[in-house]
C-alpha positions in Angstrom: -45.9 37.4 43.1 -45.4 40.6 41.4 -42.2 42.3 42.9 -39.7 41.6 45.8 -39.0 45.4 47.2 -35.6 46.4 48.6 -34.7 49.5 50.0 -31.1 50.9 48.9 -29.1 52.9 50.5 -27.7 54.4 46.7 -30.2 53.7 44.1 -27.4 54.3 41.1 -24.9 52.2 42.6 -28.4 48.8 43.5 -29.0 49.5 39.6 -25.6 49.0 38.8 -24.8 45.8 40.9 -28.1 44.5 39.8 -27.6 44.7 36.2 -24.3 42.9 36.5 -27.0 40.2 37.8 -29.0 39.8 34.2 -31.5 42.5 35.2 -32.4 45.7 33.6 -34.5 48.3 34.5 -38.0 48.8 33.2 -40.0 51.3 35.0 -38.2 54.4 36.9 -40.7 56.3 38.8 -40.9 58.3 42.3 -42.5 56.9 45.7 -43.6 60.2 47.4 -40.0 61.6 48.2 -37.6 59.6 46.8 -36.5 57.6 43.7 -37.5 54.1 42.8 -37.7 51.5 40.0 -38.6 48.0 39.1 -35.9 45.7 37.4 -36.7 42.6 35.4 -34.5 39.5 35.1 -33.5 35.8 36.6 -37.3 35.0 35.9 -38.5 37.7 38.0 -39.2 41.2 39.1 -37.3 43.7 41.6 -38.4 46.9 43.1 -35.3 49.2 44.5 -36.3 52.2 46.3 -33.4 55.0 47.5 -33.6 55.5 51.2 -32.6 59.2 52.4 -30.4 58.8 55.3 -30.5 55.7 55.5 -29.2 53.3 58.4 -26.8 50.4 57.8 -28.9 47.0 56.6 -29.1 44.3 59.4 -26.5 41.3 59.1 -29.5 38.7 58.5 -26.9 36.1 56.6 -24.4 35.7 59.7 -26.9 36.8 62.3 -28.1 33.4 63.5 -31.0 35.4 65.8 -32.5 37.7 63.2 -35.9 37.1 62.6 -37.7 38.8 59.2 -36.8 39.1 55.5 -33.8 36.8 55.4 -32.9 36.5 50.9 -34.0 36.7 48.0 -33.3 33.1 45.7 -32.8 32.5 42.3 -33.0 29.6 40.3 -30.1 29.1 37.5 -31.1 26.0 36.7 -31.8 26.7 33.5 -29.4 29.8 32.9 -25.8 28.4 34.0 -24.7 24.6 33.4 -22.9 24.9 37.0 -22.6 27.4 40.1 -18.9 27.8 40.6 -17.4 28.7 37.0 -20.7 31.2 36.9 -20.1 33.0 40.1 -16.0 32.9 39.1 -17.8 34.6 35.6 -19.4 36.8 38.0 -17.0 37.7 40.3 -14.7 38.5 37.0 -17.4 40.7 35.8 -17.7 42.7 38.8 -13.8 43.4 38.6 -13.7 44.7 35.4 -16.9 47.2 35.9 -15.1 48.6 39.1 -12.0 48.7 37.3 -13.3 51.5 35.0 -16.6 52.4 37.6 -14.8 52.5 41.1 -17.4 54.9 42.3 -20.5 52.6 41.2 -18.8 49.2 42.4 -17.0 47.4 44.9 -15.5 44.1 45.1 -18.0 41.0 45.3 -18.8 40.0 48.3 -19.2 36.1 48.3 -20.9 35.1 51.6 -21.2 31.1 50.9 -19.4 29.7 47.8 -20.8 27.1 46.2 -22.1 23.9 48.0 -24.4 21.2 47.2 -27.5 20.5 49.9 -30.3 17.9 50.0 -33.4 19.3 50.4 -36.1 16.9 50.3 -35.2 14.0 47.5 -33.1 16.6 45.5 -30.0 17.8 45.4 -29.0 21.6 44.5 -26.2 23.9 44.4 -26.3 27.1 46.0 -24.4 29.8 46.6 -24.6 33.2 48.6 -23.5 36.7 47.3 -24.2 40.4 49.1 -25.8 43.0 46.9 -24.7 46.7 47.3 -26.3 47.2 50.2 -25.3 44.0 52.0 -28.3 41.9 52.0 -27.5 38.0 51.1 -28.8 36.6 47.8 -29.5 33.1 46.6 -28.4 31.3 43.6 -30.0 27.5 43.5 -29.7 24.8 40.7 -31.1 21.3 41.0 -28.5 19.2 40.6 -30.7 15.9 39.7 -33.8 16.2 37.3 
């Protein structure tokens, strides 16, 4: 797969949340009328495009009848040794930027913490977080290898 696309509804402040994430930005460029970019990081490639006007983001995590794009997952197996002091890491991180960034940040919004689930003959911890826009990402680590 080359790119996961999601539409923001403030490019500057998706950038900023997602960079707090491990990525970093490597191509800025336009689509037609607005601003976009691809960011690289967590093994893998996002495209964030700015949305003039934009309407609020379905609530696909606690919306049990939704039906389409759902989350985006990320495997930390190999990047954190466990989920809940990395997301406590993360959550600290995201206090500090919006300590000095108010305007680019807000308070992490942790929509499942950490919780272990059998899937198949493994077992993995996974957590959900919201990004800036409110749309529920993944964080996965087998637990037995």
């Amino acid at each position: 797969m080359h790119h996961a696309s999601i539409r923001t509804a403030d490019i500057h402040r998706a950038i900023a949340f997602y960079e707090q994430l491990g990525f970093s930005v490597c191509e800025r460029f336009t689509t037609g009328y607005t601003l976009a970019c691809w960011l690289e990081g967590l093994g893998g490639r996002i495209e964030l495009i700015q949305i003039p006007q934009p309407n609020p983001a379905a609530d696909t995590f606690e919306d049990e009848h939704y039906v389409g794009y759902y989350h985006l997952s990320f495997d930390l197996t190999d990047v954190a040794p466990e989920l809940p002091s990395w997301l406590t890491a993360l959550k600290e991180r995201f206090a500090e930027a919006q300590k000095t960034q108010p305007e680019q940040y807000q308070t992490l919004k942790v929509l499942l913490e950490p919780t272990q689930q059998q899937i198949g003959d493994r077992v993995y911890e996974v957590a959900f977080i919201a990004d800036a826009d409110g749309l529920p990402l993944e964080f996965i680590r087998v637990l037995d290898n």
